[in-house]
C-alpha positions in Angstrom: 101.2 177.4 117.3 104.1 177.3 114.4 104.8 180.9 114.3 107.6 181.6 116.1 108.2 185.9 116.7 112.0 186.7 116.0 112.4 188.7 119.6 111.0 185.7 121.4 113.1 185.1 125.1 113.1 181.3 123.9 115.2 182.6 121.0 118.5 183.6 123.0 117.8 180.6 125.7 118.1 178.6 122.3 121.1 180.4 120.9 123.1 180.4 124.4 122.3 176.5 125.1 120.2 177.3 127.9 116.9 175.6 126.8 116.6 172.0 128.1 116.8 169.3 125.8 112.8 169.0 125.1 112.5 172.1 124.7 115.3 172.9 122.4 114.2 169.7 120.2 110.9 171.2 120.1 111.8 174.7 119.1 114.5 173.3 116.7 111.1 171.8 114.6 109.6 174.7 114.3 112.6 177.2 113.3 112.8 174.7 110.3 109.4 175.6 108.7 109.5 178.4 105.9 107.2 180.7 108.3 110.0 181.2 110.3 112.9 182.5 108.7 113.2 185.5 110.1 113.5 183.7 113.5 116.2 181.7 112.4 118.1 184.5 111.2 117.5 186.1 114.6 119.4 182.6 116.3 122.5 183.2 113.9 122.4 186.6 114.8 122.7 186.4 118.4 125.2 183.3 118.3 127.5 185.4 115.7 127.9 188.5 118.4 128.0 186.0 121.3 130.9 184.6 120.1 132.1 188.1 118.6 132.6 189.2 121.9 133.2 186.1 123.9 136.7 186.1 121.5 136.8 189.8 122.5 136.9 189.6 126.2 139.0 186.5 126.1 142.0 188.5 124.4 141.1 191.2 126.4 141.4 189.2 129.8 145.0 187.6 127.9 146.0 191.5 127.8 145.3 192.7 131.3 145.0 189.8 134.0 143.1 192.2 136.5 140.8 192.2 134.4 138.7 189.8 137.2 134.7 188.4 137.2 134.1 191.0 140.3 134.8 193.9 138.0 132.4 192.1 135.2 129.6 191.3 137.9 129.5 195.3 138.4 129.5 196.4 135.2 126.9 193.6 134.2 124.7 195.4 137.4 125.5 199.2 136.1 124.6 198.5 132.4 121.4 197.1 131.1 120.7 195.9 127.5 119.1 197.3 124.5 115.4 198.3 125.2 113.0 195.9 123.9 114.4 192.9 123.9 115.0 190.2 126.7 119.1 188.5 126.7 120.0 185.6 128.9 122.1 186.6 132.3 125.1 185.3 130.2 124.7 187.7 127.3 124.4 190.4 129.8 127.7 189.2 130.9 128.9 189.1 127.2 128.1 192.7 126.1 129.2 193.9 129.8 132.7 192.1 128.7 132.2 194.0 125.3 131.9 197.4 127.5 135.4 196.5 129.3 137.5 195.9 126.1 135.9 199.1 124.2 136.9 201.3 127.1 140.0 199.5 128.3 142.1 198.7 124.6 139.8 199.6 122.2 139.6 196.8 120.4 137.0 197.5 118.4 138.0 200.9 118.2 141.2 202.9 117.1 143.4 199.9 118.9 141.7 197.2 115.8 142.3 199.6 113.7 146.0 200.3 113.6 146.5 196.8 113.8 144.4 196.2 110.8 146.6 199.0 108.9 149.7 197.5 109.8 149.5 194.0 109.7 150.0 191.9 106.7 147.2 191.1 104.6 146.9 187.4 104.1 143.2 186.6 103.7 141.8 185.5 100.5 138.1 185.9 100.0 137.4 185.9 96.4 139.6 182.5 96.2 143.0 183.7 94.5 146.3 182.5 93.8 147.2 181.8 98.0 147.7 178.4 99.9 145.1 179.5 102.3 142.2 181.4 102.2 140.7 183.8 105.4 137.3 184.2 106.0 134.3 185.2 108.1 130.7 185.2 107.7 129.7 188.9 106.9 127.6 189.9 109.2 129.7 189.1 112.1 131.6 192.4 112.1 128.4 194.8 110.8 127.7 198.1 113.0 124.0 196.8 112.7 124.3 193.7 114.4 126.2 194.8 117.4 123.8 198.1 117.3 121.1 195.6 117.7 122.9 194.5 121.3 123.4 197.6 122.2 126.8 197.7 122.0 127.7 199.7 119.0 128.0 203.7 118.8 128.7 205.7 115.8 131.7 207.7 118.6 133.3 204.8 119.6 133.0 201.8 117.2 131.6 202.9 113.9 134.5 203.0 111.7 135.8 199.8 113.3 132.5 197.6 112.9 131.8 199.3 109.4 134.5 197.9 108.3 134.2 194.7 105.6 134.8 191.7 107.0 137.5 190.3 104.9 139.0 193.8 107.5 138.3 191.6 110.5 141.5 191.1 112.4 140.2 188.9 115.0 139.2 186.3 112.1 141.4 183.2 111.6 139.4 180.6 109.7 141.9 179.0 107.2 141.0 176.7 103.8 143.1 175.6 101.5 143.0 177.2 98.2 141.9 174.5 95.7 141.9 174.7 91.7 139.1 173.6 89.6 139.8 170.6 87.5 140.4 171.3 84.2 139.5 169.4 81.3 141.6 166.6 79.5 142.3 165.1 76.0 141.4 161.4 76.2 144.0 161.0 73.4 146.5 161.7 76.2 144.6 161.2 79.6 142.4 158.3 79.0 142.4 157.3 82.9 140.7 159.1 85.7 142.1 158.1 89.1 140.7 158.9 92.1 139.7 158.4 96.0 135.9 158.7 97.1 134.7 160.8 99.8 131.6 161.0 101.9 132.8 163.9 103.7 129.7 166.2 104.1 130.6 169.7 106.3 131.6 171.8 103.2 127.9 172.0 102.9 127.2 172.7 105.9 129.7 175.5 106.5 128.8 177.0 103.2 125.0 176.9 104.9 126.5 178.7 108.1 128.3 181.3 105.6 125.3 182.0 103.6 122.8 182.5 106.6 125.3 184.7 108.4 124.9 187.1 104.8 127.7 186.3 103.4 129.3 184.8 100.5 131.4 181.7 101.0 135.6 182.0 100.2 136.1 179.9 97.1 138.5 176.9 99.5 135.1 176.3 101.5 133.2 175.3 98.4 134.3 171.3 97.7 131.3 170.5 95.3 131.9 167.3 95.7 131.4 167.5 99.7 128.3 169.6 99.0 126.5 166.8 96.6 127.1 163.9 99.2 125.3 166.2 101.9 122.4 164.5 100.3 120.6 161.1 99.9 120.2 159.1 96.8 118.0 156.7 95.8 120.6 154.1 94.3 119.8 150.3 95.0 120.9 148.3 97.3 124.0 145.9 96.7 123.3 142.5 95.9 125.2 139.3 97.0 128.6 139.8 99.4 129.5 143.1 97.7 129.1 145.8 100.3 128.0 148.5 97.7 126.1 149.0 94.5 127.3 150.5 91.7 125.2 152.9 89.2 126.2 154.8 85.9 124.5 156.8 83.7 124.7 159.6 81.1 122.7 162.9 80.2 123.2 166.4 79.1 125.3 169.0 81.3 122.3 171.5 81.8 124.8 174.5 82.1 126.5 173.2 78.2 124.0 171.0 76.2 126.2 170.4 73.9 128.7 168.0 76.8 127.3 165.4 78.5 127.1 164.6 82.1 128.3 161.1 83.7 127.2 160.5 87.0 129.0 157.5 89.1 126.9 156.7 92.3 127.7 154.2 94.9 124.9 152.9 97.6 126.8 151.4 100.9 124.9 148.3 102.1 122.6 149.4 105.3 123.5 147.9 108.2 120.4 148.4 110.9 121.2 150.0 114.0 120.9 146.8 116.4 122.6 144.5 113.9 126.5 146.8 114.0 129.3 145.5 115.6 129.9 146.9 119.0 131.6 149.8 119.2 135.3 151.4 121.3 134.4 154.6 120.9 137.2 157.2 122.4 135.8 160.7 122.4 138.6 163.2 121.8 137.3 166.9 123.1 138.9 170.0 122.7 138.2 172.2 125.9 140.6 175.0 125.2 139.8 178.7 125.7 138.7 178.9 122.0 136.1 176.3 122.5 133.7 178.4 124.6 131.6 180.1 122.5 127.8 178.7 122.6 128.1 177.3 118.8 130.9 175.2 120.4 130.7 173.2 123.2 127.7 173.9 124.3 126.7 172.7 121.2 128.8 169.7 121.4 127.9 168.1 124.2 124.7 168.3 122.9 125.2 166.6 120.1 127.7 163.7 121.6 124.3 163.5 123.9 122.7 162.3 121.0 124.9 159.8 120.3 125.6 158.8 123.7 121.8 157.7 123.8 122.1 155.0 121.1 124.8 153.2 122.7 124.2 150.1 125.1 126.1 147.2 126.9 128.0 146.0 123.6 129.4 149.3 123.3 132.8 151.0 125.4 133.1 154.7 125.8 136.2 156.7 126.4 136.8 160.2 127.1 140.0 162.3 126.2 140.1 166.2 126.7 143.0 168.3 125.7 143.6 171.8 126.4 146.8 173.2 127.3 147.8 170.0 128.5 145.9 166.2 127.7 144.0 164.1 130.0 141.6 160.8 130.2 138.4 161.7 132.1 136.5 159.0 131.5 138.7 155.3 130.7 137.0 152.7 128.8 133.3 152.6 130.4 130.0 150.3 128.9 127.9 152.2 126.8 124.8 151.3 128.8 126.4 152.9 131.9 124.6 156.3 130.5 125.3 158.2 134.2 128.1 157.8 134.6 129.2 159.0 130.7 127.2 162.3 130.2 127.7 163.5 134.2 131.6 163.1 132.7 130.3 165.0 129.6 128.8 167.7 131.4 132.0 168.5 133.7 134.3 169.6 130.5 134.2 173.4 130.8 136.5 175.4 128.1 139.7 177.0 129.0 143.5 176.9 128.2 145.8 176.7 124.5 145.0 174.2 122.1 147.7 171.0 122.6 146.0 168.9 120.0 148.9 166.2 119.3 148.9 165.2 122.9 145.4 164.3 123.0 145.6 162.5 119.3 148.3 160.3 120.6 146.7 159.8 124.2 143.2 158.7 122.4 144.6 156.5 119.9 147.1 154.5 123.2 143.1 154.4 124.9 141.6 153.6 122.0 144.5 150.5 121.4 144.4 148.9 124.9 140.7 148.3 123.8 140.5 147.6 120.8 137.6 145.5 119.8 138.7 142.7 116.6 135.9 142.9 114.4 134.3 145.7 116.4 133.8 149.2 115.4 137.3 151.2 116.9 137.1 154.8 116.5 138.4 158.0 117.5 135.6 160.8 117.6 137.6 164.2 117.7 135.4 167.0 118.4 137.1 171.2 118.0 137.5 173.9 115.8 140.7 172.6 115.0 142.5 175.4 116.2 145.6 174.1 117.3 148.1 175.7 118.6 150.5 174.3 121.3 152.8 171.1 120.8 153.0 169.9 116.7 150.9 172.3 115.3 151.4 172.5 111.4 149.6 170.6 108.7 151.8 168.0 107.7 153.5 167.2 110.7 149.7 166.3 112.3 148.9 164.4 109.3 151.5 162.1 109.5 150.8 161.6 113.5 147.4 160.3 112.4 148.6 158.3 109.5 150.6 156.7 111.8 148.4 156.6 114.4 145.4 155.2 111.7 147.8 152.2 110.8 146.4 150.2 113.5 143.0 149.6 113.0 141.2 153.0 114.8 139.0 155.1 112.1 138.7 158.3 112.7 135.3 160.5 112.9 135.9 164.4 112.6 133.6 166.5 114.1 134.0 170.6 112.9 132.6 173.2 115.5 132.5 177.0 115.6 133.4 180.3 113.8 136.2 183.2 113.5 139.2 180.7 114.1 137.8 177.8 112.2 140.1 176.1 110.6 138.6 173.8 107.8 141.8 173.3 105.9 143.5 171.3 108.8 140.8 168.9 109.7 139.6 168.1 106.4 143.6 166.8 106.3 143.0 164.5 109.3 140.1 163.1 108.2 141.4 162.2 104.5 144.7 160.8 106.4 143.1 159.3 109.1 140.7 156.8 107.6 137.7 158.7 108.6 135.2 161.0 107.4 134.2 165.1 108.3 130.9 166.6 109.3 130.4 170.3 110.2 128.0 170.5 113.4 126.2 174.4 112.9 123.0 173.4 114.9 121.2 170.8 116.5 119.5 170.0 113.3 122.7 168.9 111.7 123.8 166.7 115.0 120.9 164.5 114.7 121.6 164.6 111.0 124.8 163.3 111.4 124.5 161.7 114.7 121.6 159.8 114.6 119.4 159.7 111.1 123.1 158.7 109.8 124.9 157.2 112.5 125.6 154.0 110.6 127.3 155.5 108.1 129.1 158.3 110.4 130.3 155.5 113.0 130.1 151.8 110.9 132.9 151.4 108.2 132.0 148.6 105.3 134.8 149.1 102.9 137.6 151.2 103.2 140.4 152.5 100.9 137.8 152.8 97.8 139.1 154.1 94.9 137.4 155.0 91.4 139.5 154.7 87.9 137.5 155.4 84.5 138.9 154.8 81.4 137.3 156.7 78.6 137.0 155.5 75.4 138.4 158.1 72.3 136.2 156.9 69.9 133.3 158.5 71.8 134.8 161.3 74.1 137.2 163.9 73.2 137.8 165.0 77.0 136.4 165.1 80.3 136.1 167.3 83.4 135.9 165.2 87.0 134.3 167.7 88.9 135.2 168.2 92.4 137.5 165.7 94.3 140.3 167.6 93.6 141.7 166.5 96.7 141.4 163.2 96.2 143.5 162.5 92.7 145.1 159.5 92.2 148.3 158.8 90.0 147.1 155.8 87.2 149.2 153.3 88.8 147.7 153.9 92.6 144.9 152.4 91.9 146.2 148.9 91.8 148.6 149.6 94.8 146.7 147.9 98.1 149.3 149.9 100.1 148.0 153.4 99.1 145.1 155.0 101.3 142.1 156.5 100.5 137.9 156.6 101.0 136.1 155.0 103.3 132.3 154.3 102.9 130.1 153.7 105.8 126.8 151.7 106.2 123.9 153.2 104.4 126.1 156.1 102.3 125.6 157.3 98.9 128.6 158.4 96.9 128.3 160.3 93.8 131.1 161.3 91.1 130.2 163.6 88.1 132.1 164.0 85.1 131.6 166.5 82.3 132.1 164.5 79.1 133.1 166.4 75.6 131.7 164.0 73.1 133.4 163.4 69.4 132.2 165.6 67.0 131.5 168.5 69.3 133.5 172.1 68.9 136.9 171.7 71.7 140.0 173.9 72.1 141.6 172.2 74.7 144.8 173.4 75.5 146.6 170.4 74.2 150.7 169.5 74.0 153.2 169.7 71.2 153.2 166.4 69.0 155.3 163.8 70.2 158.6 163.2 68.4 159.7 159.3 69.5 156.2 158.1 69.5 153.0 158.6 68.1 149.4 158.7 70.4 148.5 155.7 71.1 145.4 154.8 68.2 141.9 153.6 69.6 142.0 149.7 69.1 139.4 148.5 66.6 136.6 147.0 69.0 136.7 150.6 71.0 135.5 152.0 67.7 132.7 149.8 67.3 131.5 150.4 70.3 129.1 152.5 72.2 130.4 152.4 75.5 131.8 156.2 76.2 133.4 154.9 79.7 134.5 152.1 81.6 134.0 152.5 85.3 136.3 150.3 87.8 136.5 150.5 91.5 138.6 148.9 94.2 138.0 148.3 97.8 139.1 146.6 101.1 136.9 145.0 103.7 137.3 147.2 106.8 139.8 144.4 108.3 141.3 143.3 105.6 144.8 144.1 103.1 143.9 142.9 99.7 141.6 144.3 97.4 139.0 143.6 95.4 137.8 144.9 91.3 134.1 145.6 90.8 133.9 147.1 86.8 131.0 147.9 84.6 131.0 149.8 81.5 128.6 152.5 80.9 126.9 153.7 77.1 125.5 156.6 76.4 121.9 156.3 75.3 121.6 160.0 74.3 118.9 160.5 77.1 118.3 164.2 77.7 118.3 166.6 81.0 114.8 166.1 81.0 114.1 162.5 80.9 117.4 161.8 83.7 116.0 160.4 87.1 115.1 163.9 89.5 118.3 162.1 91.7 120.6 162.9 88.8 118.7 166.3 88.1 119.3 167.2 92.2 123.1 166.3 91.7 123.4 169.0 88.4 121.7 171.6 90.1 124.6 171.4 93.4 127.1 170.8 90.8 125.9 174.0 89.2 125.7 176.0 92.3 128.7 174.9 93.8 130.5 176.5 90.6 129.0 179.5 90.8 129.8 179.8 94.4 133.4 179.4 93.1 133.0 181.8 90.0 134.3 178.9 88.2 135.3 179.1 84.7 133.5 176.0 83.5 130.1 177.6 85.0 128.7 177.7 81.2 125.9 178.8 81.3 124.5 177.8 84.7 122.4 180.7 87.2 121.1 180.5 90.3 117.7 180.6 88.7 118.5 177.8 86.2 119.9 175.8 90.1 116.9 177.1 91.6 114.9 175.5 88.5 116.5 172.1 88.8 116.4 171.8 92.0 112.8 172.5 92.4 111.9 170.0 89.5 114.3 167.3 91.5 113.3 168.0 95.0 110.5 165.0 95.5 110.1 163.4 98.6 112.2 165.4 101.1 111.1 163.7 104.5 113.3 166.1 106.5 113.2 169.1 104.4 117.3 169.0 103.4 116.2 169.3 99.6 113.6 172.5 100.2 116.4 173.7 102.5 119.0 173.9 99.2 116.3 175.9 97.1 116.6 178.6 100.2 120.4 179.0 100.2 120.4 179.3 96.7 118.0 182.2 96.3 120.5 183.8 99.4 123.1 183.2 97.6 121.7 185.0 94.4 120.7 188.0 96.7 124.2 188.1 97.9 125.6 187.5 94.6 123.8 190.4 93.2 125.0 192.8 96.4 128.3 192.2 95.4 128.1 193.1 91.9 
């Protein structure tokens, strides 16, 4: 039977990691088929108030250390939950722990709310002018979930939990504020420099924001992230090159008068039992922060995954760090699988966050055995929350640029909600020759995990970087759209000493530019003319040609120093939206939602029904459903879009 009922018991077994690994695979299926949305809704529902008041009784218990299990035991025997409905032993405890910080501080009554009138507002949802924005999914805070546990009265909590959630105090989740690129006048910018990136958990997150009922903050949308969620159908590289290159041109569906330029790259695929071994170091955060269900729970689960794959050519590590660091597990052969998950299943959550110590302790494991040739990587699992030892951005970033300088990649794994914090990990994993997932479910483990493990865990080139020269005889400007991140000055591209993206086996790679064509009505904002020189003229064979772009791209091997020049250039065949391969048509339509989920000013003319349109005309084959997935956050995000107006 497919239909699953949205007050099933399974459904809070699921949500609190209680349901054994067949089973939850099982149930994990069916929660995917359209029939059972409501279901799914019901899972994010009771993982949003699970970990709503699992942060609750935490500070709580940080307030008033008498606060003891004996006393939560008898309230969790005195109180029962909301008629109707079956919860797990540990939500009892949870909304029990809920009861004890209601009547003991108030914290989700008069005590959150002079806090929230006195303290500082520094949260940015609608994606202003600050360094970092604050948010949390919206219905996290809502009187009607926690009515719907049985925790919520209009006496005690109603103004608190009524309030929006850009109001919610206990929220932390940081992202960097990040500025559209604008567009620019060939005649003075006629190179585009930039890194890659096959970083895929803005998607994701923006997925987690958008089922919770909210709108994401405009620093968790990086379009770019959100197009490489998915796979293209580029060719395979031919000869010793380890990628493919493709280029092609077509109308902008949300301006038909610019054009669109799409850049894709294919990494070779490597299969499974043909990679180099791997020195894998796992690098776990098991502070207090990590204990919610969506955290690591979840994250032993998916490492599980992982862990399964491995054999005898493989060594795994294990590095926890909490308030203090620690190995639990040296340097053991992957095909000892016993002996690596019962090590797995002993981390329990607790403690501050001391995240540099157990960077610099998993690289020094990760070093002593280091594989040549192999695959040597650092997989840091948390919700990046740190907060004990070197704590701010930069001064981590340079402890893994340092620490990435001798041969270790670096895999980032994103887990949780309420003190996420994006901004910081998507810094590591730039810096740190690695790339960035965001693990919401199960689904998305085995995603990342396992359907795309080569890529996730087997580097082919690294330090790939992108120029395009346009040519001013066919473009007046260009837009790159997205990577905004990952800009390059001109002259770094032919500097083998400056870092950037790394492409694993099997990934696709995709770069859009919005293209102003000659001829076509512009007010750019432009620059005074120049008084010593004059703008450099287009040479004579630029003007007799039809090439709009050249497209050039430098890489390193994964071991190597020096690198090499792959170049093509690319015409424009006047080839309209229609007639583009339903690839480039899927690309436009996350383009064009991704800037409307950032209210950008370059949106055109682009809806979510003219996405929803696109997509539905690019969605083909869809083996696991990631496409048909897309067309559902879209129509959310239109509902939500039109709540907020």
């Amino acid at each position: 039977m497919n239909k699953v009922e949205a007050d099933e018991r399974r459904l809070t077994d699921y949500a609190m990691g209680e349901l054994d690994a067949p089973a939850a695979e099982e149930l994990e299926q069916l929660l995917q088929r359209p029939e059972n949305a409501d279901a799914r809704d019901a899972v994010e529902e009771i993982r949003r108030v699970a970990a709503l008041l699992s942060t609750a009784y935490r500070e709580e218990v940080a307030r008033t250390p008498d606060l003891g299990q004996a006393r939560l035991e008898r309230l969790a025997g005195s109180r029962g939950p909301a008629k109707g409905r079956w919860w797990s032993r540990r939500l009892v405890l949870a909304w029990s722990a809920a009861a004890v910080v209601v009547a003991g501080a108030g914290l989700l009554g008069y005590g959150y709310l002079e806090r929230e009138r006195s303290a500082p507002r520094t949260d940015n949802l609608a994606g202003g002018e600050g360094d970092i924005e604050q948010a949390v999914p919206g219905g996290m805070y809502s009187h009607k979930n926690l009515k719907s546990f049985g925790l919520a009265t209009a006496a005690d909590t109603g103004a608190a939990l009524n309030t929006r959630p850009r109001d919610a105090a206990m929220n932390t989740e940081s992202y960097d504020y990040v500025r559209g690129n604008d567009f620019l006048e060939v005649v003075h910018n006629p190179l585009s420099t930039f890194s890659i990136d096959v970083d895929s958990a803005s998607y994701a997150n923006v997925r987690r924001f958008l089922r919770s009922g909210c709108l994401p903050p405009a620093g968790a949308v990086r379009i770019e992230e959100m197009i490489n969620y998915f796979d293209y159908r580029y060719p395979q590289p031919s000869g010793d090159r380890p990628f493919s290159v493709t280029a092609d041109v077509a109308e902008a569906p949300w301006n038909p008068g610019h054009r669109l330029a799409r850049i894709g790259i294919k990494g070779r695929e490597i299969p499974w039992d043909e990679r180099s071994p791997g020195n894998l170091v796992f690098l776990i955060d098991v502070s207090g922060s990590m204990e919610s269900p969506n955290k690591l729970p979840l994250l032993k689960k998916a490492l599980r995954l992982l862990l399964e794959r491995l054999d005898e050519r493989d060594r795994v590590a294990m590095v926890v760090y909490a308030g203090a660091s620690g190995l639990v597990l040296d340097s053991t052969p992957g095909n000892e699988q016993g002996k690596i998950l019962a090590a797995l299943e002993r981390l329990r959550a607790g403690g501050s966050t001391h995240g540099s110590a157990g960077i610099r302790l998993a690289y020094e494991v990760a070093a002593r055995n280091l594989i040549r040739g192999g695959n040597n990587r650092v997989i840091l699992a948390t919700d990046g929350d740190f907060n004990v030892g070197v704590t701010d951005q930069g001064s981590l970033v340079r402890l893994i640029e340092r620490q990435a300088a001798g041969g270790v990649f670096l895999t980032v794994l994103g887990f949780g909600m309420g003190n996420y914090k994006d901004s910081t990990l998507e810094k590591l994993a730039d810096h740190g020759n690695g790339n960035y997932a965001y693990i919401d479910s199960l689904r998305e483990a085995r995603k990342v995990l396992v359907r795309q493990a080569g890529g996730t865990m087997m580097t082919i080139a690294k330090d790939v970087k992108i120029q395009v020269e346009f040519n001013p005889a066919r473009v007046q400007a260009y837009r790159l759209i997205g990577y905004e991140n990952r800009l390059l000055a001109a002259e770094d591209f032919n500097d083998d000493t400056k870092d950037a993206g790394e492409i694993g086996s099997g990934h696709t790679v995709t770069a859009l530019y919005e293209v102003v064509p000659v001829g076509v009505c512009f007010h750019g904002r432009g620059v005074d003319p120049l008084k010593y020189q004059r703008p450099a003229r287009a040479a004579a064979p630029a003007e007799g040609s039809d090439e709009i772009m050249t497209v050039k791209i430098r890489y390193q091997e994964p071991d190597g120093g020096t690198s090499r020049l792959i170049e093509r250039p690319v015409v424009d065949s006047g080839g309209s939206l229609r007639s583009a391969d339903p690839d480039f048509r899927f690309a436009a339509a996350v383009a064009a939602f991704g800037m409307l989920l950032r209210d950008s000013q370059f949106k055109g003319k682009a809806t979510f029904g003219l996405v929803e349109d696109l997509a539905a005309s690019a969605r083909g084959r869809d083996p696991h459903g990631y496409r048909a997935e897309f067309e559902e956050l879209v129509e959310r995000a239109a509902s939500l879009w039109r709540q907020r107006r």
